[in-house]
Structures are given as structure tokens and as C-alpha cells.
ROVEX-77994 format. One record per residue (C-alpha): x negated, y negated, z; residue in one letter; residue number from 1. Coordinates in Angstrom, 2 decimals. Last residue first. Layout:
% residues N
TIGU      c1      c2      c3 r   k
TIGU       X       Y       Z A NUM
...
% end
This chain:
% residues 72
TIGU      c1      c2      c3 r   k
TIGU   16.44   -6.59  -19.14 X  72
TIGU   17.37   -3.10  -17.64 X  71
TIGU   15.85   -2.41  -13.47 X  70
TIGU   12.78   -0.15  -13.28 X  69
TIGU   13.67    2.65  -11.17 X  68
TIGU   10.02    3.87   -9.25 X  67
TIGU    8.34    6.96   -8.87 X  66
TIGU    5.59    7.18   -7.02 X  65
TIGU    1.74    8.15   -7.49 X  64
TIGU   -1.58    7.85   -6.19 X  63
TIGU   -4.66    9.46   -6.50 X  62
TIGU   -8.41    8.83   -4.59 X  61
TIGU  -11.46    9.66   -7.04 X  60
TIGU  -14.80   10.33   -6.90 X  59
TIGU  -14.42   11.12   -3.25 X  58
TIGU  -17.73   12.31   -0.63 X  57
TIGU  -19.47    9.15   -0.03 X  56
TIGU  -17.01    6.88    1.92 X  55
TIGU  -15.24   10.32    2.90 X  54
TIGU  -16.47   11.09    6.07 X  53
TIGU  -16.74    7.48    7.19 X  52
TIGU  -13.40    6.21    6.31 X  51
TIGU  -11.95    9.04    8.30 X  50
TIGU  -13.53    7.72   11.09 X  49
TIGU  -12.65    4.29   10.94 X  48
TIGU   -9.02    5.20   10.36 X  47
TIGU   -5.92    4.28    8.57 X  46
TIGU   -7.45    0.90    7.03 X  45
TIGU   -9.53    3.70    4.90 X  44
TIGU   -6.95    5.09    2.89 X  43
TIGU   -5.78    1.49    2.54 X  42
TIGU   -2.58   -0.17    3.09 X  41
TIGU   -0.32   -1.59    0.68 X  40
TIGU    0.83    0.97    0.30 X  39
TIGU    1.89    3.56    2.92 X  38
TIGU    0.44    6.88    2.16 X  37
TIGU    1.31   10.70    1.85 X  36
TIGU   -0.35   13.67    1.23 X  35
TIGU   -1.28   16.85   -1.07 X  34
TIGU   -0.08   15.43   -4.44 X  33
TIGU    2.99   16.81   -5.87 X  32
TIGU    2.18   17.98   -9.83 X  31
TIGU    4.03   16.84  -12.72 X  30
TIGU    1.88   14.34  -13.88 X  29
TIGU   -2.00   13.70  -13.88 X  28
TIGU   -2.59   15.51  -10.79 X  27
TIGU   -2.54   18.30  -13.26 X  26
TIGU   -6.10   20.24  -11.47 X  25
TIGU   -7.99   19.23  -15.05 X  24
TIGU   -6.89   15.86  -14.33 X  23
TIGU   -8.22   15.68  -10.91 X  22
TIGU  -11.25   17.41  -11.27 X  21
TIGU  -13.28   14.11   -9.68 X  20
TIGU  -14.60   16.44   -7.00 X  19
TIGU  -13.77   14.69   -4.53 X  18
TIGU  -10.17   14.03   -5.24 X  17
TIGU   -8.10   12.59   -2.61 X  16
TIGU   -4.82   12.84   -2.75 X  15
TIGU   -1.75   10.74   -1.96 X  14
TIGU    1.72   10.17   -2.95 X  13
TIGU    3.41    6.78   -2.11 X  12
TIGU    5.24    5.41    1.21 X  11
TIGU    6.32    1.87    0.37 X  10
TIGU    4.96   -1.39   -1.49 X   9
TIGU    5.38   -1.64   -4.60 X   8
TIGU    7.42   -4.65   -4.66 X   7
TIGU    9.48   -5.66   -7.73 X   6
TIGU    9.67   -8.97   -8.99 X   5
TIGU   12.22  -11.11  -11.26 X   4
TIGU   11.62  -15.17  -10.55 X   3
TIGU    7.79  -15.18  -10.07 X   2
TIGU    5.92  -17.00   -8.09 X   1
% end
């Protein structure tokens, strides 16, 4: 256990990237991404079905949120 800790856990940017273009698309930085998620959870954990369509479809699934990181 640590004494200084930050959880990550929250709502967070989401997209799913199935055709692995991602970074050529800016999802890199500076771009919104299309949805949102609640970490820790899963894409999949949200629904059976969902996981099932896109099981073998993504190449990629992004994630982002911006966080203040507290001075030393």
C-alpha cells in the first residue's frame, strides 16, 4: 500500500478504433473521442452483446482523461 495514491477511476473518454487508424485520425491528443466510459469497468462488462459484435472487429479501444497531478 502505498502512502501518496491517486485513483483513476472515473468517467474517461472512449473510442473504439477498428480500423487501427487511430493516430492518423489525431486520437493521439487534441481530439475528443466519440464516447464515454467508467473505469474501472470494461467495454465489454457493459454488455454481452456489445461484447460480441466487437470481440473481432477493434484493433484498438482509446482512452483518455485529464488528470491534476498534485506537486512533490
Amino acid at each position: 500500500m502505498r502512502d501518496n495514491w491517486m485513483t483513476l477511476n472515473g468517467e474517461w473518454q472512449f473510442e473504439i478504433d477498428r480500423k487501427g487508424d487511430g493516430e492518423a485520425r489525431g486520437l493521439v491528443s487534441g481530439k475528443a473521442l466519440a464516447s464515454k466510459i467508467v473505469v474501472p469497468f470494461c467495454p465489454e462488462s457493459n454488455s454481452p452483446a456489445w461484447a460480441l459484435a466487437t470481440a473481432n472487429t477493434s484493433r484498438a479501444f482509446w482512452y483518455r482523461r485529464l488528470v491534476d497531478l498534485p506537486r512533490q
